[in-house]
C-alpha positions in Angstrom: -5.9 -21.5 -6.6 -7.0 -21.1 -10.2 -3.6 -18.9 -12.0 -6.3 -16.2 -12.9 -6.4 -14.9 -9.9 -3.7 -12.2 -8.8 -1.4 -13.4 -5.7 0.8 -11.4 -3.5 3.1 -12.7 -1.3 3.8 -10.6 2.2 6.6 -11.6 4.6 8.5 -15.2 4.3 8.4 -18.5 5.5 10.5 -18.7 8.3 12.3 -22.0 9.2 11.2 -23.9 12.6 8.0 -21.5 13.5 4.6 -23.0 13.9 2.4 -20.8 12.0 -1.1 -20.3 13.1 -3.1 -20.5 9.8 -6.0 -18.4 9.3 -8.4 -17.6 6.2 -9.4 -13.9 5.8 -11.0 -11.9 3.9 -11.5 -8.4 2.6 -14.1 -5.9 0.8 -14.0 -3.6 -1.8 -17.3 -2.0 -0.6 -18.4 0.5 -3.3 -20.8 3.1 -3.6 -22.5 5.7 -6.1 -23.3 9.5 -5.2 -24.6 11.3 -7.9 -22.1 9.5 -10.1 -19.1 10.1 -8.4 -18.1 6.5 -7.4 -16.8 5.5 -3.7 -14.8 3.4 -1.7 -14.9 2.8 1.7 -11.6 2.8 4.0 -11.4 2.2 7.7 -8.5 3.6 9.1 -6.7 2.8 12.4 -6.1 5.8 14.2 -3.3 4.1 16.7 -1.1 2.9 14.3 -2.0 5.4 11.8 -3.1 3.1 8.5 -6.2 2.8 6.3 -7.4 -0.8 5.4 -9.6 -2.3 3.2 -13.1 -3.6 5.6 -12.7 -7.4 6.4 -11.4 -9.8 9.0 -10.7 -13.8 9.4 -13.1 -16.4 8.6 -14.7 -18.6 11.0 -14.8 -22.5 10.9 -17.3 -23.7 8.7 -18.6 -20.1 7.7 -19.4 -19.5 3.5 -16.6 -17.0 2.5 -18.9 -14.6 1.0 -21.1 -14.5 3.8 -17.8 -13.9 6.0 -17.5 -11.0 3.8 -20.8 -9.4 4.6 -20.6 -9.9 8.0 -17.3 -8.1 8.5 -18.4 -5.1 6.8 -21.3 -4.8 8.4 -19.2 -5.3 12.1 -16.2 -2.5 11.3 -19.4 -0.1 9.2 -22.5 -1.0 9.7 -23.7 -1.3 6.4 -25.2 -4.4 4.9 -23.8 -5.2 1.6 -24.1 -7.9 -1.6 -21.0 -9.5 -2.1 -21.1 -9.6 -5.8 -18.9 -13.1 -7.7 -16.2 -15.2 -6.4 -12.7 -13.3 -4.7 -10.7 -11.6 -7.4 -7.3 -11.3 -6.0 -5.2 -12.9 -2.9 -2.6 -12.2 -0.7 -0.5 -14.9 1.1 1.0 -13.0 4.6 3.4 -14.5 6.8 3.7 -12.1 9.9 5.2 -13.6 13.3 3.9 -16.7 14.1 0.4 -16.1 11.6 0.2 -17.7 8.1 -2.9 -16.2 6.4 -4.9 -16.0 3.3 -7.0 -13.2 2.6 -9.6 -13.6 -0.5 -10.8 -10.2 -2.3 -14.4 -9.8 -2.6 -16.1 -6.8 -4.2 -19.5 -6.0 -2.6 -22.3 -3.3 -3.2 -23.9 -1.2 -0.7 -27.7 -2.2 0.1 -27.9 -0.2 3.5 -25.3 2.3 5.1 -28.3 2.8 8.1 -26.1 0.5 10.9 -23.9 1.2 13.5 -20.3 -0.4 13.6 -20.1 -3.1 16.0 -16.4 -3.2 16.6 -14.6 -5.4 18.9 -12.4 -4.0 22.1 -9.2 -4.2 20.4 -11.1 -2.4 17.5 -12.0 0.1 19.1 -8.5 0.8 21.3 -7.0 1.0 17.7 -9.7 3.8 17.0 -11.0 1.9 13.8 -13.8 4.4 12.0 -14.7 4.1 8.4 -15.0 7.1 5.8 -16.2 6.7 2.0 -13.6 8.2 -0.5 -13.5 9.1 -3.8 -12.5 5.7 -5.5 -9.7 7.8 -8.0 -8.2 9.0 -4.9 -8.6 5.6 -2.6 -4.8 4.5 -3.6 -3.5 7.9 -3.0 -5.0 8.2 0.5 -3.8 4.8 1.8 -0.4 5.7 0.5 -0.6 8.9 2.0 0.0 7.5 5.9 2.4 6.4 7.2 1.5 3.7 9.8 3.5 3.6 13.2 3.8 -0.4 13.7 4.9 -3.3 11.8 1.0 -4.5 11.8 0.5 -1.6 9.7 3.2 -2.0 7.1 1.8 -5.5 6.3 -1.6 -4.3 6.0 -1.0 -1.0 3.9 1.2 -3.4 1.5 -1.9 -6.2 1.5 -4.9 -3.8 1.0 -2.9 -1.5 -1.4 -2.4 -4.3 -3.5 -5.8 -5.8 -3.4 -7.5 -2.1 -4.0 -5.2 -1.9 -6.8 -6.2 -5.1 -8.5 -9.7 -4.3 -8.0 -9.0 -0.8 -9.9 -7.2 -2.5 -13.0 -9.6 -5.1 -13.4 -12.8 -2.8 -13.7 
């Protein structure tokens, strides 16, 4: 990984497990409306957390083209991913080792319908645009009600934060 690229580190290696690995990744899906910029968040309703649009990576598939296709699953809207991933995270949660690459993407089409999986839907998964100067403050806001949703506040936090000091 090239040292440019900010890194965070969730969870540690734990002696003796057999990590499942998986590669991730997550959106930074913005928008204009009449000049006020936007963000979109999904939040889990179940476990009460707000997370950043993405999901794992399947064999084979182009990481930026991973990208597109889980926004458009959890929102419905077809976007650009727009460069390489700017920032990382590194998670080791149970029995799961996994990388998550940052894209940032722009919004071509907000016309779809979410197409969420069963679990997504049990969690209550919707999405909501948000004023980008207030994104940080939102996901901060919650507290989630599972261990799942500690990791993935302190992930997407840090990835939406990197995203807002590098523009």
């Amino acid at each position: 990984m090239p040292s440019a690229v900010p890194a965070k580190v969730i969870g540690s290696r734990q002696g003796g497990t057999a990590y499942t690995e998986r590669s991730a990744v997550r959106v930074i899906v913005t928008s204009s409306d009449g000049g006020d910029s936007r963000v979109v968040l999904v939040k889990a309703r179940k476990e009460n957390y707000y997370k950043l649009p993405g999901g794992g990576v399947d064999e084979g598939e182009d990481y930026q083209k991973a990208a597109e296709r889980e926004v458009l699953e959890e929102t419905g809207f077809h976007v650009s991913v727009e460069g390489e991933y700017f920032a990382t995270t590194e998670e080791f949660r149970n029995d799961l080792h996994q990388i998550s690459y940052c894209y940032r993407a722009r919004l071509l089409d907000e016309a779809g319908k979410p197409n969420l999986t069963e679990e997504e839907l049990a969690d209550g998964l919707s999405h909501e645009w948000v004023p980008v100067e207030n994104a940080l403050q939102i996901m901060l806001s919650v507290e989630p009600t599972s261990e799942l949703g500690l990791y993935i506040k302190e992930r997407d936090m840090f990835l939406l934060a990197e995203a807002l000091r590098s523009n």
